[in-house]
C-alpha positions in Angstrom: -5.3 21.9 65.1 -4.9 18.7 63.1 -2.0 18.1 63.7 -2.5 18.3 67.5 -5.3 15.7 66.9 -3.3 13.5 65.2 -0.8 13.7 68.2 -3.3 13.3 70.8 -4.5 9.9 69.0 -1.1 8.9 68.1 -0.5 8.9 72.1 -3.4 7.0 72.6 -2.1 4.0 70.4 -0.4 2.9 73.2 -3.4 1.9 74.8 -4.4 -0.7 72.2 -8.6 -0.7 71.3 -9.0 1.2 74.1 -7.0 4.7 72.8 -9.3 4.3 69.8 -12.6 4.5 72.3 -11.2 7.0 74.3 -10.0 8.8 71.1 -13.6 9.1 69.6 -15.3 9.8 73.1 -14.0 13.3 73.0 -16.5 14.9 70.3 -13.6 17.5 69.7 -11.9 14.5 68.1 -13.1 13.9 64.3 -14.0 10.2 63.8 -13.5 11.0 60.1 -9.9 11.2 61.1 -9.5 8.6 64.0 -10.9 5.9 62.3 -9.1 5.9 58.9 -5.8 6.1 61.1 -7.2 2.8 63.0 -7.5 1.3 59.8 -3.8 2.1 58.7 -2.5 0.9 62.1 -4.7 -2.4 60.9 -2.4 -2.3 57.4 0.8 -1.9 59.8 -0.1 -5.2 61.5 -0.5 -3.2 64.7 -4.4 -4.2 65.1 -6.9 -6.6 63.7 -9.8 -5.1 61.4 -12.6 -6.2 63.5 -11.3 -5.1 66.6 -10.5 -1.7 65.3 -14.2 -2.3 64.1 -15.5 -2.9 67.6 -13.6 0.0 69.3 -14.8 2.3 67.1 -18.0 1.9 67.0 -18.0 1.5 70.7 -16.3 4.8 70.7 -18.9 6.4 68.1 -21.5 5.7 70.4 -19.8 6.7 73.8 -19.1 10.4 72.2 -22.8 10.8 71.8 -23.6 10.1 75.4 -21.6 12.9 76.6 -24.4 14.8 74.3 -27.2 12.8 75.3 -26.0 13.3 79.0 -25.6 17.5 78.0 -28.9 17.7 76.8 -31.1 15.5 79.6 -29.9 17.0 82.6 -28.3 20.2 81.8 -31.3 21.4 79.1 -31.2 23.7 76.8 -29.9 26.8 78.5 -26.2 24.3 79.7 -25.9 23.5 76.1 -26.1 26.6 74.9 -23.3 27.3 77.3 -21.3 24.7 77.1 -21.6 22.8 74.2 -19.0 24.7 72.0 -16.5 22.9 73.8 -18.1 19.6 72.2 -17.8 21.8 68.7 -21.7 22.2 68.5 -23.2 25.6 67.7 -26.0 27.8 67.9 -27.1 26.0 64.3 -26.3 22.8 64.6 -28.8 22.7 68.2 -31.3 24.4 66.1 -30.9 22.3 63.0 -30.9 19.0 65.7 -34.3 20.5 67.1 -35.9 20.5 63.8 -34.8 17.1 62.7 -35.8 15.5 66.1 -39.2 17.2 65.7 -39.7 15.9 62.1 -38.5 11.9 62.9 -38.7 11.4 66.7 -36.5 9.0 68.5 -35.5 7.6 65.2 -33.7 10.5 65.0 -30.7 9.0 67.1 -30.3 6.7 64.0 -31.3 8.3 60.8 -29.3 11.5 62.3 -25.7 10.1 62.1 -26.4 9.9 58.4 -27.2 13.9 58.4 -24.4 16.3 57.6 -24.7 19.0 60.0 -27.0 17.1 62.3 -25.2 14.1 63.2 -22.5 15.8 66.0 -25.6 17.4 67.9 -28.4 15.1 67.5 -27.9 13.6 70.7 -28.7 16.7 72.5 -32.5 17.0 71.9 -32.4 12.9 72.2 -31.2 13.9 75.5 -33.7 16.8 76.4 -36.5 15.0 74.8 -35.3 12.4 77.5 -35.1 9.8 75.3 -34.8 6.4 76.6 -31.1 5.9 76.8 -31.2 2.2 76.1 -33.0 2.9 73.0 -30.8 5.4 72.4 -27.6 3.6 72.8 -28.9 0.6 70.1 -30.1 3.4 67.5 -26.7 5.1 67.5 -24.5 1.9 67.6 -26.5 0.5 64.6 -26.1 3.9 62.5 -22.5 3.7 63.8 -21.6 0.2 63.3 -21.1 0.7 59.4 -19.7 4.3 59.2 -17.2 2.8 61.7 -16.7 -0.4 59.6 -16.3 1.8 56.2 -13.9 4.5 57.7 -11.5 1.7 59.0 -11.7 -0.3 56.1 -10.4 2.7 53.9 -8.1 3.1 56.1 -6.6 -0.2 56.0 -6.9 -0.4 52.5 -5.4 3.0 51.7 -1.9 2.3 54.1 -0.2 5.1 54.0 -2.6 7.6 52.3 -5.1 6.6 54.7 -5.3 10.9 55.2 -7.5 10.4 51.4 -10.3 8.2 53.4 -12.0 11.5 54.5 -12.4 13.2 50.9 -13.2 9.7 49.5 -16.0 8.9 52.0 -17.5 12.9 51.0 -17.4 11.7 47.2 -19.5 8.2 47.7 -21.2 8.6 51.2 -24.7 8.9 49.5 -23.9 6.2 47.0 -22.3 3.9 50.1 -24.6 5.2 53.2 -28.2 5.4 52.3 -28.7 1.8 50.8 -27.0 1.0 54.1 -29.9 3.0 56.0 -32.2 1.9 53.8 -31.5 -1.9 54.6 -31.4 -1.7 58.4 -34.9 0.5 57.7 -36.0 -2.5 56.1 -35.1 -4.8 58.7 -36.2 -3.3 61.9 -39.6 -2.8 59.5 -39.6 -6.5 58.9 -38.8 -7.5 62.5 -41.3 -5.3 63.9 -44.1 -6.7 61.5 -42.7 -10.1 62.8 -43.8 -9.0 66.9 -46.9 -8.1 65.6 -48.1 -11.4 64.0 
């Protein structure tokens, strides 16, 4: 199945930044794979990092949508049926409910930092009805460093850019949550600022 993946997104190289979005829109297709291969085409001289950067978060937030969009106008009972073609289970809905319960609309943010959570937490974002704006800005900020991390092992691996997956799973907590905790921080900070 990799290997069909790694096809798929090979083929869409040949459409510059925009193969990597369309890549990552299809939530069958692992960003933990996509985006260390967008670094290495960074280290072949192919693309530039920030570009890469851009596309992918772009992409990491356009997969989510089609999640968002499962869960606001098809419910619960179309996700149930449909949403193992987006690789989302029984579990990870119930595990998504229980989560969105707990932190609200924050959710869409502190989610993509949730093992297990972060594929389908755009569905109860969606049946909650979340404001999609809101939406949209809480997943691109959660996204906007994963994105900027996988790529830049990528580009700094080369050719073993494949090891960018097993390195994130080692350091993610060490690398991720200070990463959380600072944008936390700022959107605690700016709010506080509205209010004076």
């Amino acid at each position: 199945m990799e290997a069909l993946i790694i096809q798929l997104v090979e083929a869409l190289k040949g459409l510059s930044y925009l193969g990597i979005v369309l890549a990552l829109t299809f939530e069958f297709v692992p960003a933990e794979l996509v985006l260390p291969m967008a670094g290495y085409w960074v280290y072949e001289g192919d693309f530039i990092l920030v570009g890469a950067i851009l596309a992918g978060s772009i992409g990491g937030v356009l997969g989510p949508l089609t999640l968002y969009a499962l869960g606001r106008y098809g419910g619960r009972p179309m996700v149930l049926k449909f949403g193992k073609y987006f690789l989302v289970t029984d579990n990870h809905i119930n595990k998504s409910d229980r989560f969105f319960e707990k932190y609200g609309g924050g959710v869409a943010f502190f989610g993509r930092f949730v093992p297990g959570v972060r594929t389908a937490v755009s569905i109860p974002c969606g049946m909650a009805k979340m404001n999609i704006w809101k939406f949209i800005a809480y997943t691109y900020i959660a996204m906007l460093p994963i994105t900027a991390l996988y790529v830049y092992l990528g580009y700094k691996l080369g050719p073993q850019w494949s090891m960018a997956g097993e390195i994130m799973c080692q350091y993610a907590n060490f690398i991720l949550i200070p990463i959380a905790l600072i944008v936390i921080w700022m959107l605690v900070r700016r709010k506080k600022l509205r209010l004076q």
